[in-house]
Backbone as ProteinMPNN parsed JSONL, in Angstrom:
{"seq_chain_A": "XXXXXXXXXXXXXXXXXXXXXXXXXXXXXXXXXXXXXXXXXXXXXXXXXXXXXXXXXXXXXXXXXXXXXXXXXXXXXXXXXXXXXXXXXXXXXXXXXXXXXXXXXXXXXXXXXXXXXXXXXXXXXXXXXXXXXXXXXXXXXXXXXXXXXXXXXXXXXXXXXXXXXXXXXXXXXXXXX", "coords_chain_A": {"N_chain_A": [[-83.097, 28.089, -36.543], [-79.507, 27.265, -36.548], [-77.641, 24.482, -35.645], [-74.598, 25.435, -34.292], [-75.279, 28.334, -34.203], [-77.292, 28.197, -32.199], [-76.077, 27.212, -30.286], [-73.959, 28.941, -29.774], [-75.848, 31.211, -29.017], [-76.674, 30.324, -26.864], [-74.62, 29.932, -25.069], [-73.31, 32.175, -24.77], [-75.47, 32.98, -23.113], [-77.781, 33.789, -24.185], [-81.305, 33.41, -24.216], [-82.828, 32.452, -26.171], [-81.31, 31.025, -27.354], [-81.203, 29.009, -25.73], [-83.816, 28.187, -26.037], [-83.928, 26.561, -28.826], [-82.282, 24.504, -28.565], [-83.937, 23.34, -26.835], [-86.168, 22.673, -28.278], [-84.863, 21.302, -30.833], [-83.951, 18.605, -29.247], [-85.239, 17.386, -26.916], [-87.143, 15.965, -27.323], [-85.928, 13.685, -27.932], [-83.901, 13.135, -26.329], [-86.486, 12.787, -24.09], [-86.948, 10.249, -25.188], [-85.039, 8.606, -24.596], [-84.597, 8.861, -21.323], [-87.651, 8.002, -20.557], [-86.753, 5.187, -21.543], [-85.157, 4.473, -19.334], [-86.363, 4.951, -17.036], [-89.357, 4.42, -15.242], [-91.218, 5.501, -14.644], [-93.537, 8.229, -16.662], [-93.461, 11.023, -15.929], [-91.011, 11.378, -14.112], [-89.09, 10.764, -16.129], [-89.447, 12.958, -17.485], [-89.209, 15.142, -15.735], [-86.43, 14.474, -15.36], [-85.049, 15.289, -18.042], [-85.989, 17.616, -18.172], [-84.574, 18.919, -15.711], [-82.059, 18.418, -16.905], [-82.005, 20.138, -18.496], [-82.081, 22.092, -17.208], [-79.281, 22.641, -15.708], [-77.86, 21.927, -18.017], [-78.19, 24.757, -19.002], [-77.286, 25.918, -16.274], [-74.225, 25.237, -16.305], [-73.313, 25.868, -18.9], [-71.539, 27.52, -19.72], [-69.343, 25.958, -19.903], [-69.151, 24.271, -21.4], [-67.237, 23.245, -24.017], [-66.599, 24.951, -26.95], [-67.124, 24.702, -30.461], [-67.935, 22.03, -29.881], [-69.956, 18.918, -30.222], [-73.4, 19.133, -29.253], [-75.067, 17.366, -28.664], [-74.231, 14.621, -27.216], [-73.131, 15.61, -25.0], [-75.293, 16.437, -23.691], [-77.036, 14.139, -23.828], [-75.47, 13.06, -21.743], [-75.853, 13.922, -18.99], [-78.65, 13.903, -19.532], [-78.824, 11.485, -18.747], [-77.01, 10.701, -16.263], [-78.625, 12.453, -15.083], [-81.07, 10.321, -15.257], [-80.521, 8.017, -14.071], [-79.572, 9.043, -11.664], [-82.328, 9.624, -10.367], [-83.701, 6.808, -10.613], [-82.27, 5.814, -8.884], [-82.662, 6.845, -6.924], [-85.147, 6.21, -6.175], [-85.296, 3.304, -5.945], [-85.806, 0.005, -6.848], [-87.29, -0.065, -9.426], [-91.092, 0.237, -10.163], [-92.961, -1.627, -13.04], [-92.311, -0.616, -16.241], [-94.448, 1.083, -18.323], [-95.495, -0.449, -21.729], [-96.09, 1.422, -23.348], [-94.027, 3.161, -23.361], [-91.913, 2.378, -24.915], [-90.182, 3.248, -27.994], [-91.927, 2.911, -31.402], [-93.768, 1.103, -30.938], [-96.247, 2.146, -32.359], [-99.295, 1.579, -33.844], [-99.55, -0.143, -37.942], [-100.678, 0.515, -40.22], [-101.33, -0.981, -42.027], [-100.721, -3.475, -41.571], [-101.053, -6.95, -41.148], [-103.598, -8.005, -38.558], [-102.875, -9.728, -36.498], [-99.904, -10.469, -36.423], [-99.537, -7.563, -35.862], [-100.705, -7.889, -33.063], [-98.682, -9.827, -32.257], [-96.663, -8.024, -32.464], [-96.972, -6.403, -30.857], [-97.247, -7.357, -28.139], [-94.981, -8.321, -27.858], [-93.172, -6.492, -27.795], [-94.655, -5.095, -25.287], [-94.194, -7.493, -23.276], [-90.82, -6.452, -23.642], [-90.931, -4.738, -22.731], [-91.156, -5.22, -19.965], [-89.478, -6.546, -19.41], [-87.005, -5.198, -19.606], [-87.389, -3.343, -17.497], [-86.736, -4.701, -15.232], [-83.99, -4.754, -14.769], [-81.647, -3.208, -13.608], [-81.16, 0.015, -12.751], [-78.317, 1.182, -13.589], [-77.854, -1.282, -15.887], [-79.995, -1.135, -17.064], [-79.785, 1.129, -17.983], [-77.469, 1.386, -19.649], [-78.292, -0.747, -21.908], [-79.792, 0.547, -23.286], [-78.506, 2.767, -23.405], [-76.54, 1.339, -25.442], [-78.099, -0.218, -27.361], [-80.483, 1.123, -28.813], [-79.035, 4.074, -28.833], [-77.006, 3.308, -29.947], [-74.011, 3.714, -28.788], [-70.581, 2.815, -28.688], [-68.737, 0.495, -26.759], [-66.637, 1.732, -25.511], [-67.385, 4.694, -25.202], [-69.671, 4.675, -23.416], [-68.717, 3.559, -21.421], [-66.95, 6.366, -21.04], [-68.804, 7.872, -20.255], [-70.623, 6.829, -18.137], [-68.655, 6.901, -16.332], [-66.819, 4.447, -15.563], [-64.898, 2.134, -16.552], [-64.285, -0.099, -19.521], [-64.439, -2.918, -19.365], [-66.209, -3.274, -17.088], [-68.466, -1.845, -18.23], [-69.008, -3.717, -20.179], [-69.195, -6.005, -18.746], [-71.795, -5.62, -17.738], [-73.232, -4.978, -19.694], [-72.994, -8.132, -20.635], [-74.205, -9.702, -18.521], [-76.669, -8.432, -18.301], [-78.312, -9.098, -21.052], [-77.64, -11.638, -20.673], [-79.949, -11.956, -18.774], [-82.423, -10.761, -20.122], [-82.784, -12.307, -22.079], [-83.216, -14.585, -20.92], [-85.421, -13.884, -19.471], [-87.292, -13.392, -21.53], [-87.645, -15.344, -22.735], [-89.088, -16.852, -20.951]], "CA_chain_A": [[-81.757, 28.459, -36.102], [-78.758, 26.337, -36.93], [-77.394, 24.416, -34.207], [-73.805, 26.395, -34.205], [-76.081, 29.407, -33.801], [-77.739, 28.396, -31.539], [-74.859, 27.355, -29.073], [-73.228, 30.022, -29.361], [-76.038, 32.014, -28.151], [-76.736, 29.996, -25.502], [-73.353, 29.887, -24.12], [-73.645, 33.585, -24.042], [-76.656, 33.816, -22.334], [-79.157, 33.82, -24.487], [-83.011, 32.534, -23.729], [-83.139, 32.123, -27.322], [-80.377, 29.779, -27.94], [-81.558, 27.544, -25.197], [-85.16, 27.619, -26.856], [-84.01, 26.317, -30.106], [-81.508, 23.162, -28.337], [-84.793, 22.445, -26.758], [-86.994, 22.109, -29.575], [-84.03, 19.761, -30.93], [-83.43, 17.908, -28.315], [-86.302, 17.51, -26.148], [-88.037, 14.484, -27.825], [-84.838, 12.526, -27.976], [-83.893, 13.107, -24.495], [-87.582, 12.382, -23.217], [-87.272, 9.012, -25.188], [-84.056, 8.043, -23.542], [-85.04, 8.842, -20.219], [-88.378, 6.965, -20.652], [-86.218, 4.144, -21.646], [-84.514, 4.266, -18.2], [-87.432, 4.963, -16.125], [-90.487, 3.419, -15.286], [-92.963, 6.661, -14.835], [-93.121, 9.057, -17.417], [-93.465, 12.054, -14.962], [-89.88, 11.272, -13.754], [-88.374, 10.974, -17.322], [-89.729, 14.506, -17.938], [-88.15, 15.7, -14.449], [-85.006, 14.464, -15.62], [-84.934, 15.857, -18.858], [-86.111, 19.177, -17.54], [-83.336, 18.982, -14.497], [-80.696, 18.287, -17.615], [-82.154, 21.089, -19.096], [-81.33, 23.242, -16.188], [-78.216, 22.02, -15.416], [-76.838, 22.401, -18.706], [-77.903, 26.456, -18.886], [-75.935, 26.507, -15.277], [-73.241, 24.665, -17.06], [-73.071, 26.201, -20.642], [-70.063, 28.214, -19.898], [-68.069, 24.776, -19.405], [-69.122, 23.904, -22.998], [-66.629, 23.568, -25.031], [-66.904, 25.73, -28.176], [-67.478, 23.953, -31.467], [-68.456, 20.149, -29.667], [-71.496, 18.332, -30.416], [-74.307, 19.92, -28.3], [-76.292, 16.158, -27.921], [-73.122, 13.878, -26.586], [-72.56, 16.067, -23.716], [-76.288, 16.947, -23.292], [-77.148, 13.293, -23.445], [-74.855, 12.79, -20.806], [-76.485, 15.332, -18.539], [-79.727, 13.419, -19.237], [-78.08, 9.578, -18.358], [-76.692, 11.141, -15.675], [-80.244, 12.519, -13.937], [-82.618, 9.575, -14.893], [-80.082, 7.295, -12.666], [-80.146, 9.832, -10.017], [-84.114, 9.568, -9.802], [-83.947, 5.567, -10.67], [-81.412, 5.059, -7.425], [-83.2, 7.175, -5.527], [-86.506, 5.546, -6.152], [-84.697, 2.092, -5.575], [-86.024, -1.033, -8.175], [-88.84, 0.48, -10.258], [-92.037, -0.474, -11.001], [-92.316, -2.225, -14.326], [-92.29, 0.361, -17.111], [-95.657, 0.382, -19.37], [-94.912, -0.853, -22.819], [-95.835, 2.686, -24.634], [-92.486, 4.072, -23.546], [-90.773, 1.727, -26.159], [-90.541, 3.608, -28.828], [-92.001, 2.51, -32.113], [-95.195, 0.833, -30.963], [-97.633, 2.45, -32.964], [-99.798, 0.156, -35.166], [-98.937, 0.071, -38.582], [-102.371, 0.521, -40.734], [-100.979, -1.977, -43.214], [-100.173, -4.547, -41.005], [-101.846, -8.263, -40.512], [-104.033, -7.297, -37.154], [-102.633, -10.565, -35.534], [-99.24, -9.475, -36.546], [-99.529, -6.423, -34.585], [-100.785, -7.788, -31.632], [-97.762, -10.435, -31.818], [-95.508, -7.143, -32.318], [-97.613, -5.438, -29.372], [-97.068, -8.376, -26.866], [-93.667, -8.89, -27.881], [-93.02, -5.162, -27.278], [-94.501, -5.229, -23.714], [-93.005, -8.081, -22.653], [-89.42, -6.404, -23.863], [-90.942, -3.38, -21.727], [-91.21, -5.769, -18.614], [-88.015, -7.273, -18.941], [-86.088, -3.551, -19.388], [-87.717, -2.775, -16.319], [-86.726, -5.508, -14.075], [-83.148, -4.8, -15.347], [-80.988, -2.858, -12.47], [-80.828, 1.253, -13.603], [-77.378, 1.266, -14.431], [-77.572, -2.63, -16.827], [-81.2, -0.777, -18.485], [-79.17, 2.526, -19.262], [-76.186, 0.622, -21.161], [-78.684, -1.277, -22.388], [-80.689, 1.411, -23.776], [-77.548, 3.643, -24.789], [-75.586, 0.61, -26.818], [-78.891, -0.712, -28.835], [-81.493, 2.333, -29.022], [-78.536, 5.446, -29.314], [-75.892, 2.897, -30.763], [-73.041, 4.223, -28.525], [-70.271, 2.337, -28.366], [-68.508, 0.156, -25.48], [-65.785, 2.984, -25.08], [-68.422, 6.253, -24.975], [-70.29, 4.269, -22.669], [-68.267, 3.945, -20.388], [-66.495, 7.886, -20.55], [-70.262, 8.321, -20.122], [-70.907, 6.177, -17.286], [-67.068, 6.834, -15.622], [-66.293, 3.259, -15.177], [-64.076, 1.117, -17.269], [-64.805, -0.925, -20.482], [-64.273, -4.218, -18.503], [-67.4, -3.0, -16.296], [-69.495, -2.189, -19.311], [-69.356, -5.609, -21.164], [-69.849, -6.989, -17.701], [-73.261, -5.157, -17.319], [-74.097, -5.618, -21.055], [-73.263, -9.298, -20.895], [-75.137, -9.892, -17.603], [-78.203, -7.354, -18.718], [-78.448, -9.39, -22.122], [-78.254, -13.217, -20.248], [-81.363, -11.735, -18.015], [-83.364, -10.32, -20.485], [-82.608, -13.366, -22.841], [-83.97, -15.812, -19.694], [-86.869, -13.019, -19.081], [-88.331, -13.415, -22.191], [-88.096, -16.773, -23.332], [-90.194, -17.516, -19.924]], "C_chain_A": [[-80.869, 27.213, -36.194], [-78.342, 25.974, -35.614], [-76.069, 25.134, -33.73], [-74.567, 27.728, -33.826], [-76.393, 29.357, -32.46], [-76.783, 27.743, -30.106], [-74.421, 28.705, -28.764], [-73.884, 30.985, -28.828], [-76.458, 31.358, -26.699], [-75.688, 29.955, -24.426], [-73.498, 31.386, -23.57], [-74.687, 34.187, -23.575], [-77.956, 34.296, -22.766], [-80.35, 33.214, -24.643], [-83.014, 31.637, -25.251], [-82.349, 30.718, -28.193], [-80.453, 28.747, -27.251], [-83.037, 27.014, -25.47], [-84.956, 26.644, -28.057], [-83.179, 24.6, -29.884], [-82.507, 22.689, -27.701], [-85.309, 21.923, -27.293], [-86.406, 21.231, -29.848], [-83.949, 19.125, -30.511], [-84.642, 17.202, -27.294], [-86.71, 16.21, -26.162], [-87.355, 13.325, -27.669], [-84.406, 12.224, -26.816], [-85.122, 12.462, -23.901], [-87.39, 10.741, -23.378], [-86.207, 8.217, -24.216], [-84.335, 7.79, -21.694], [-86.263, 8.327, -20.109], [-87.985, 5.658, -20.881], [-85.915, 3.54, -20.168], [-85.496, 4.454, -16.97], [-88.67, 4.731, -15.83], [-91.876, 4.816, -15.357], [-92.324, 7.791, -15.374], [-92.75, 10.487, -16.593], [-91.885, 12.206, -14.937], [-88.898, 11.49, -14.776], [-88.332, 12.444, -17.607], [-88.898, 15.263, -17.134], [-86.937, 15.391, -14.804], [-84.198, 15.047, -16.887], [-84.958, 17.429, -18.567], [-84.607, 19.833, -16.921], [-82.134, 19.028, -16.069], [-80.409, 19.238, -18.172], [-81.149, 22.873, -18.57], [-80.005, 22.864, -15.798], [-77.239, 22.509, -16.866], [-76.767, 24.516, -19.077], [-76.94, 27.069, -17.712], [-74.62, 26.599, -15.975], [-72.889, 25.144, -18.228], [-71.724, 27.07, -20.797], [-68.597, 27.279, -19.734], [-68.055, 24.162, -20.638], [-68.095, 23.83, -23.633], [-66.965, 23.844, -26.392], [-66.652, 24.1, -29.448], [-67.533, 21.979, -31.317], [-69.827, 19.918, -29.736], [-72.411, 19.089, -28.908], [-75.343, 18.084, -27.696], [-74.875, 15.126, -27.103], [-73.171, 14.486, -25.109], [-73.692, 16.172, -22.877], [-77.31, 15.455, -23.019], [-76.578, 12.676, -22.249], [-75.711, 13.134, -19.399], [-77.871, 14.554, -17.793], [-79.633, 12.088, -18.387], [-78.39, 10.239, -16.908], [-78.054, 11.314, -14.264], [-81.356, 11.759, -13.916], [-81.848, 8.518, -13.84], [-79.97, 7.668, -11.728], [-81.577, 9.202, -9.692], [-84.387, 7.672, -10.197], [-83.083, 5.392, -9.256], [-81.951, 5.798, -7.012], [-84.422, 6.542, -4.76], [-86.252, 3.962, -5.555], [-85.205, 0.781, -6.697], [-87.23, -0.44, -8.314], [-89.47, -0.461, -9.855], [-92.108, -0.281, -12.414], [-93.036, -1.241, -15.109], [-93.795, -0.011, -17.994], [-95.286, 0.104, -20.847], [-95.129, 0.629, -23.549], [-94.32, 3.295, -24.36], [-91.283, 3.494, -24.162], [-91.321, 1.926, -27.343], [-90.499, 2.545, -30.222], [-93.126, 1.354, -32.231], [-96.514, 1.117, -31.736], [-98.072, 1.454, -34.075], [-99.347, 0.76, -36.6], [-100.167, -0.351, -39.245], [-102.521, -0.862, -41.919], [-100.872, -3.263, -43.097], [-101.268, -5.742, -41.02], [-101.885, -7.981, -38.793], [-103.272, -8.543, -36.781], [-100.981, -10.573, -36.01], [-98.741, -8.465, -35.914], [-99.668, -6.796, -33.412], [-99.829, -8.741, -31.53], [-96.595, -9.286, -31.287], [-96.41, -6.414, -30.461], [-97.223, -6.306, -28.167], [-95.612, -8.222, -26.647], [-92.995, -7.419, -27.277], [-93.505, -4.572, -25.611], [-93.959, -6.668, -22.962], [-91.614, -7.46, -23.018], [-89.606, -5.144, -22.651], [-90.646, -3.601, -20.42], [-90.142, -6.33, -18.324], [-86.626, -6.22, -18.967], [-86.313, -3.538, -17.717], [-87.586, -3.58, -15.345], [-84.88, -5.518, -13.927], [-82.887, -3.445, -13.917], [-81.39, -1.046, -13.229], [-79.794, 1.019, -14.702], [-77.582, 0.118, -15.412], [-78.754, -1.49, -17.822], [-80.413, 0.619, -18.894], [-77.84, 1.892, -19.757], [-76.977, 0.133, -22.128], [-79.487, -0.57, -23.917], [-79.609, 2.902, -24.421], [-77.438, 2.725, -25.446], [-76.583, 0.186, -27.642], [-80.112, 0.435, -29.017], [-79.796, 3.448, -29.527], [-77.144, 4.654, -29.913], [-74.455, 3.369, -30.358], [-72.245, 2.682, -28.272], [-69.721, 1.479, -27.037], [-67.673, 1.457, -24.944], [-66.487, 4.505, -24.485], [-69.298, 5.594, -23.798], [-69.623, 4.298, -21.264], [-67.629, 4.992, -20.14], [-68.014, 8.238, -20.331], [-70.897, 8.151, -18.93], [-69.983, 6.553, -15.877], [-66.811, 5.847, -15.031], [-65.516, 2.629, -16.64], [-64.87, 0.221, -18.155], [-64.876, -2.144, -20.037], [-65.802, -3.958, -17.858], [-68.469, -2.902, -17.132], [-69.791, -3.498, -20.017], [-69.54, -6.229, -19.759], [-71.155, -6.866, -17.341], [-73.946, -5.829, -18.709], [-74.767, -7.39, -21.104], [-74.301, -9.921, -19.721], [-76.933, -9.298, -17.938], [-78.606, -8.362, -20.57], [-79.029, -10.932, -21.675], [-79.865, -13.156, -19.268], [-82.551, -11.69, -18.967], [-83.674, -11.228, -21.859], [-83.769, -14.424, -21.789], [-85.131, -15.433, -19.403], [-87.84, -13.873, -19.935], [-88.536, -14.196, -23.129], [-88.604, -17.743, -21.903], [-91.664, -17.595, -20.103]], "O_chain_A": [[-81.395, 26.129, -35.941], [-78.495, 26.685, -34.621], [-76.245, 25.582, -32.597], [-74.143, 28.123, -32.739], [-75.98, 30.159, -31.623], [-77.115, 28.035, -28.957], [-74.528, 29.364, -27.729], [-73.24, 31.801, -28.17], [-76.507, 31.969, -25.631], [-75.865, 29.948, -23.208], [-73.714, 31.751, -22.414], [-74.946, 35.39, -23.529], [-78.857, 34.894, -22.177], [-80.299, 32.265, -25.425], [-83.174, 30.421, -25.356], [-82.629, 29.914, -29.083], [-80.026, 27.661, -27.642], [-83.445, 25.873, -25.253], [-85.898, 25.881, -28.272], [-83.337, 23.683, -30.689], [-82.451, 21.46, -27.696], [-85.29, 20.696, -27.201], [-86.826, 20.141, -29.458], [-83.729, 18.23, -31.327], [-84.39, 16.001, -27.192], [-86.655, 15.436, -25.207], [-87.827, 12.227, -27.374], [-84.524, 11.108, -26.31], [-84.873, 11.52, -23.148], [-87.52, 9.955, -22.44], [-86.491, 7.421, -23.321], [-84.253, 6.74, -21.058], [-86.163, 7.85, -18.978], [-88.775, 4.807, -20.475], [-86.29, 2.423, -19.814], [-85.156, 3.956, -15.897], [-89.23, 5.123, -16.854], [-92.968, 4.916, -15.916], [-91.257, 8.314, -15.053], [-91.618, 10.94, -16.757], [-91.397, 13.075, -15.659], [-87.942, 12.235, -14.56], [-87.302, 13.042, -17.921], [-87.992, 15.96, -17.591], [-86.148, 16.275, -14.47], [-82.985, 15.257, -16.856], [-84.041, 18.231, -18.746], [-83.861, 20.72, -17.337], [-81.336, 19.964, -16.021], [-79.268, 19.579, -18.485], [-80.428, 23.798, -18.943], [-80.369, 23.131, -14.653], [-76.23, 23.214, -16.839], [-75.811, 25.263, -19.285], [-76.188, 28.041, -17.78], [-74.006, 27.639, -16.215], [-71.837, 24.637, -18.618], [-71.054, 27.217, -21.819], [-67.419, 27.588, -19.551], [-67.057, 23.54, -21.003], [-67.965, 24.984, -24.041], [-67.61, 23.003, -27.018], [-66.204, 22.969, -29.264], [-67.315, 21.071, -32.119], [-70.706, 20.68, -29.334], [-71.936, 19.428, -27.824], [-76.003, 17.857, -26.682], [-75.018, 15.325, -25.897], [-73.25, 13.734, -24.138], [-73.572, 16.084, -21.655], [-78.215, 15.51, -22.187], [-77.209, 11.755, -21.729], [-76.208, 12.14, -18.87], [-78.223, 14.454, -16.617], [-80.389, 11.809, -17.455], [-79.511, 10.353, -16.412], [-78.309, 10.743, -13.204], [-82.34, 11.939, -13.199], [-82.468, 8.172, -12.834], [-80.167, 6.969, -10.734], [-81.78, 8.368, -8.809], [-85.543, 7.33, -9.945], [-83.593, 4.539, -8.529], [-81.824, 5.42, -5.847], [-84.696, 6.376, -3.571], [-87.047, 3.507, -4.733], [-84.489, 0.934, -7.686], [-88.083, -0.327, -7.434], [-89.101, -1.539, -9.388], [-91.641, 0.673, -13.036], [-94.199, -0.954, -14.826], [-94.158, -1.159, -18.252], [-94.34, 0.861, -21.064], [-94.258, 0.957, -24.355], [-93.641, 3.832, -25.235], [-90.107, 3.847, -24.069], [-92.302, 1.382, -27.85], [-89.639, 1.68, -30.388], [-93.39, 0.773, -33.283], [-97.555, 0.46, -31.715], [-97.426, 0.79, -34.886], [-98.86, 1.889, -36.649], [-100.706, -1.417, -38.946], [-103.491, -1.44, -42.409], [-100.89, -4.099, -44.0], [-102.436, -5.377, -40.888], [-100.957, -7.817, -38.002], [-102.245, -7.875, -36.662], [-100.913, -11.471, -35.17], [-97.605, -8.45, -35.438], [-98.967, -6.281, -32.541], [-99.757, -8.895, -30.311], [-95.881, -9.367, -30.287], [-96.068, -6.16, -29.307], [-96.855, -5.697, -27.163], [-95.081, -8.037, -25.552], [-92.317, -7.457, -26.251], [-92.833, -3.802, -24.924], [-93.233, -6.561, -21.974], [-90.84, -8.259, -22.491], [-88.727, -4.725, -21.897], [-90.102, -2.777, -19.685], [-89.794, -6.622, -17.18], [-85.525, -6.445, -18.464], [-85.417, -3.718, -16.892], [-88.31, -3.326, -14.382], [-84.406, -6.233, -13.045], [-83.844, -2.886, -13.381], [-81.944, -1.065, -14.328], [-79.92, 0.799, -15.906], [-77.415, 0.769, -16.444], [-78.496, -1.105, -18.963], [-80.472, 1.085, -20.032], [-77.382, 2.617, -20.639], [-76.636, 0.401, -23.28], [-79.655, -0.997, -25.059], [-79.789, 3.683, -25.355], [-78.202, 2.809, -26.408], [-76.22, 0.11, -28.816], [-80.754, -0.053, -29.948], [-79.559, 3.448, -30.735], [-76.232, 5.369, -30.33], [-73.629, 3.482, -31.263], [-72.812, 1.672, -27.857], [-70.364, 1.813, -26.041], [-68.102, 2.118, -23.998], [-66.097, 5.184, -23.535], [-69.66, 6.53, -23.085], [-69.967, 4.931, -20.267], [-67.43, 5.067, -18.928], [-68.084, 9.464, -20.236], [-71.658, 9.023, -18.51], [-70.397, 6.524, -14.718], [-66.506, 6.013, -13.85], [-65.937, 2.963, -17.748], [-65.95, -0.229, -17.774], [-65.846, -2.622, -20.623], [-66.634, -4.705, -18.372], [-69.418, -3.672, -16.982], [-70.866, -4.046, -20.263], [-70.262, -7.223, -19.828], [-71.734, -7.759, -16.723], [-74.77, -6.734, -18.839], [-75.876, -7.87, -21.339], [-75.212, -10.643, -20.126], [-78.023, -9.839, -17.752], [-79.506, -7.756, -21.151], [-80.116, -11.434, -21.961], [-80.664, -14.084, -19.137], [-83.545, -12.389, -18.77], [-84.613, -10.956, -22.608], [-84.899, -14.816, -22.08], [-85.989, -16.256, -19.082], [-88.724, -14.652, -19.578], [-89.27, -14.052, -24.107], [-88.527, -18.968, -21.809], [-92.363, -18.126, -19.24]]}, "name": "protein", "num_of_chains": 1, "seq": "XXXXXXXXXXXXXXXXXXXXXXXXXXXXXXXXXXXXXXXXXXXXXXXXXXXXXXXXXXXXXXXXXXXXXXXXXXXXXXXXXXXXXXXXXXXXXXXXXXXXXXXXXXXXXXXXXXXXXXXXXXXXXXXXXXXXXXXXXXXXXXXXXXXXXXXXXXXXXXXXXXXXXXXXXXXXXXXXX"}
């Protein structure tokens, strides 16, 4: 099902059109919200919750707008709920940065430099406030700009480059310790 299709039946209520924005969506959402949260469990709960939330919501849709922008939002939105509620994580395990998997081709010592280097980046996300690791994790994983970030966030571009630049001098100092 195309994704126009399948909005449009989901707006109107159909099971079927919110089966098919899951399938799409699902994987990309989970990774995001694994980005932002330290136990996978929770990522899933928040993805789920975004899930539900946007079928309440689908009649607020606006007709022919991107279905992931708004639905990414949705997700942001509920893994910082369940990260401030929880209060400073514990430190994230390195599989939930995507793109870990060995690479059959690779020089084994090589890999385990990329494997180290990849949990230490996991340990220094995760020591990173909610809100600094989800800018962090929209502007270089989903490539959103400073502007979408913050209509995303609802604070001011001034506030974003102040998190970025603060969340960048940390995780700079992290992991050349």
């Amino acid at each position: 099902m195309e994704e126009g299709e399948a909005i449009a039946r989901w707006r109107a209520g159909d099971p079927e059109g919110m089966a098919a924005l899951v399938r799409r969506y699902q994987q990309r959402a989970l990774r995001i919200a694994a980005l932002i949260l330290p136990d996978p469990m929770q990522a899933e709960d928040a993805v789920q919750e975004a899930f539900v939330r946007a079928w309440r919501h689908r009649r607020s849709f606006r007709p022919n707008a991107p279905f992931w922008p708004w639905f990414r939002q949705l997700v942001v939105h509920e893994a910082l709920r369940l990260a401030r509620r929880e209060g400073r994580e514990t430190p994230m395990e390195a599989d939930s940065v995507e793109g870990n998997d060995p690479d059959p081709h690779a020089d084994p010592a090589e890999q385990l430099d990329s494997s180290e280097a990849l949990a230490q980046l996991a340990r220094a996300l995760a020591r990173l406030s909610p809100t600094q690791r989800t800018l962090v994790v929209l502007r270089y994983y989903e490539g959103m700009r400073e502007e979408e970030l913050a209509a995303a966030l609802g604070c001011a571009v001034g506030t974003v480059k102040r998190h970025l630049h603060e969340a960048r001098q940390r995780l700079r100092r992290w992991l050349t310790e």
